[in-house]
RODO-2510 file (C-alpha; in nm, 4 decimals, decimal comma):
residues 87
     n   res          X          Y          Z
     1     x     0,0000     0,0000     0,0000
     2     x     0,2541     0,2167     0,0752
     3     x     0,4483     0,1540    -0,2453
     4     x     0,1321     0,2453    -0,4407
     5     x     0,0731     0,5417    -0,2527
     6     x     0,4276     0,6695    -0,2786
     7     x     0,4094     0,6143    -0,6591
     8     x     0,0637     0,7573    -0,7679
     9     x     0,2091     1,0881    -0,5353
    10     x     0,5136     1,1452    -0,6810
    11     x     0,3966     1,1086    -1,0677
    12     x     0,0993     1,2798    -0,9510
    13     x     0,2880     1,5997    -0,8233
    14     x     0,5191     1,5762    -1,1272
    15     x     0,2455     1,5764    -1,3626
    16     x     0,0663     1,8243    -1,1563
    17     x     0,3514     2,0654    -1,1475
    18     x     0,4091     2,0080    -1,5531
    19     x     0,0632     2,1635    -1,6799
    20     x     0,0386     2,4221    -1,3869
    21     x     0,0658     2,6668    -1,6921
    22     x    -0,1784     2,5479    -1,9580
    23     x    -0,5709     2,6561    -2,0148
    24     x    -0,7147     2,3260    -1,9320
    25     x    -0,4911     2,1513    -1,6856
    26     x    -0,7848     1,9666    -1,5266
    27     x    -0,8280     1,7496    -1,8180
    28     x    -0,4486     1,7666    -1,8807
    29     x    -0,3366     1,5977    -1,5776
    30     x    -0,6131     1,2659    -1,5981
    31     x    -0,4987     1,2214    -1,9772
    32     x    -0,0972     1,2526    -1,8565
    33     x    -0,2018     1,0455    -1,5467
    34     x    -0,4231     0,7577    -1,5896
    35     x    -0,2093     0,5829    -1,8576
    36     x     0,1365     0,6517    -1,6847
    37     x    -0,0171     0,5293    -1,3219
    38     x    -0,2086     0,2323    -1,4574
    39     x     0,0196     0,0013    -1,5665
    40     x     0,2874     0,0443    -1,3490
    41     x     0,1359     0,1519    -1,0462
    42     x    -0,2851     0,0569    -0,9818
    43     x    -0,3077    -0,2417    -1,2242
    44     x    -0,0031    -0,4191    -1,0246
    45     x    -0,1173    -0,3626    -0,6915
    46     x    -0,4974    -0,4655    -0,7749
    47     x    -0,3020    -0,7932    -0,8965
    48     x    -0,1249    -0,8196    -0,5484
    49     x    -0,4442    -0,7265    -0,3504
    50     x    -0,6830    -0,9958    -0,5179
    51     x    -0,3779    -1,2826    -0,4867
    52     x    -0,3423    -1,2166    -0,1223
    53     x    -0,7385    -1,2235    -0,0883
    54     x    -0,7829    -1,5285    -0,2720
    55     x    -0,4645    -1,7019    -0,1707
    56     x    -0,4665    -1,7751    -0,5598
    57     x    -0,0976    -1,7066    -0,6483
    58     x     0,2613    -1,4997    -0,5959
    59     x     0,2062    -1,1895    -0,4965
    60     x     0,5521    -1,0487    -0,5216
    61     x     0,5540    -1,0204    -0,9239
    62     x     0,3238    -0,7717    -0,8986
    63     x     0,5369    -0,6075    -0,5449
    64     x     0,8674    -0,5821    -0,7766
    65     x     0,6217    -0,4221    -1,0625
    66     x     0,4820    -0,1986    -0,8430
    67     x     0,8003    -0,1236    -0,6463
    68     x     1,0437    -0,0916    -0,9358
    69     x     0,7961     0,1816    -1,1066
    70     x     0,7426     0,3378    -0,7610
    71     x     1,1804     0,3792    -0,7307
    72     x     1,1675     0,5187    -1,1167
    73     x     0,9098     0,7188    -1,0763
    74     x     1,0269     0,8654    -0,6982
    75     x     1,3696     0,9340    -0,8168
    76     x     1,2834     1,1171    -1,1738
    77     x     1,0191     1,3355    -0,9414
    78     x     1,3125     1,4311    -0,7494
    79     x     1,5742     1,4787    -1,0103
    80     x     1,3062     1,7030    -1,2767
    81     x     1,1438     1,9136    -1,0217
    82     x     1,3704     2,1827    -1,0127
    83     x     1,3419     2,2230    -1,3730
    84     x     1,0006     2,1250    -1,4031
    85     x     0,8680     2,4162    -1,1467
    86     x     1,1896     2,6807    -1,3406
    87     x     0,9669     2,6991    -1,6428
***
């Protein structure tokens, strides 16, 4: 949970802070975010949530998916902001 949350915040903020600028940011940032989050970050932790309910398979496939994007994700947040928020 904490993995997801962590990732959907920091692509979130990055996405949020890259159409601060433009006329219709609302619909900006759920076309920039809802294909960049849901592969990498919601589809792999639904996977992980309804193994561990159902006791059906590995869960930790979906963990290292979810964590690995959550890492990429954190550290090109951190590393783009400045310039992001310069603009």
């Amino acid at each position: 949970m904490v993995a997801g949350t962590l990732g959907f915040l920091s692509i979130g903020s990055m996405i949020s802070a890259l159409v601060r600028g433009a006329r219709s940011r609302e619909a900006l940032i759920t076309i920039l975010l809802i294909p960049l989050s849901l592969f990498s970050i919601v589809m792999p932790s639904v996977a992980a949530t309804a193994s561990l309910l159902e006791g059906a398979g590995p869960v930790v496939p979906h963990l290292y998916t979810m964590i690995s994007a959550t890492v990429v994700y954190t550290a090109l947040a951190y590393l783009l902001f400045e310039y992001v928020l310069e603009e």
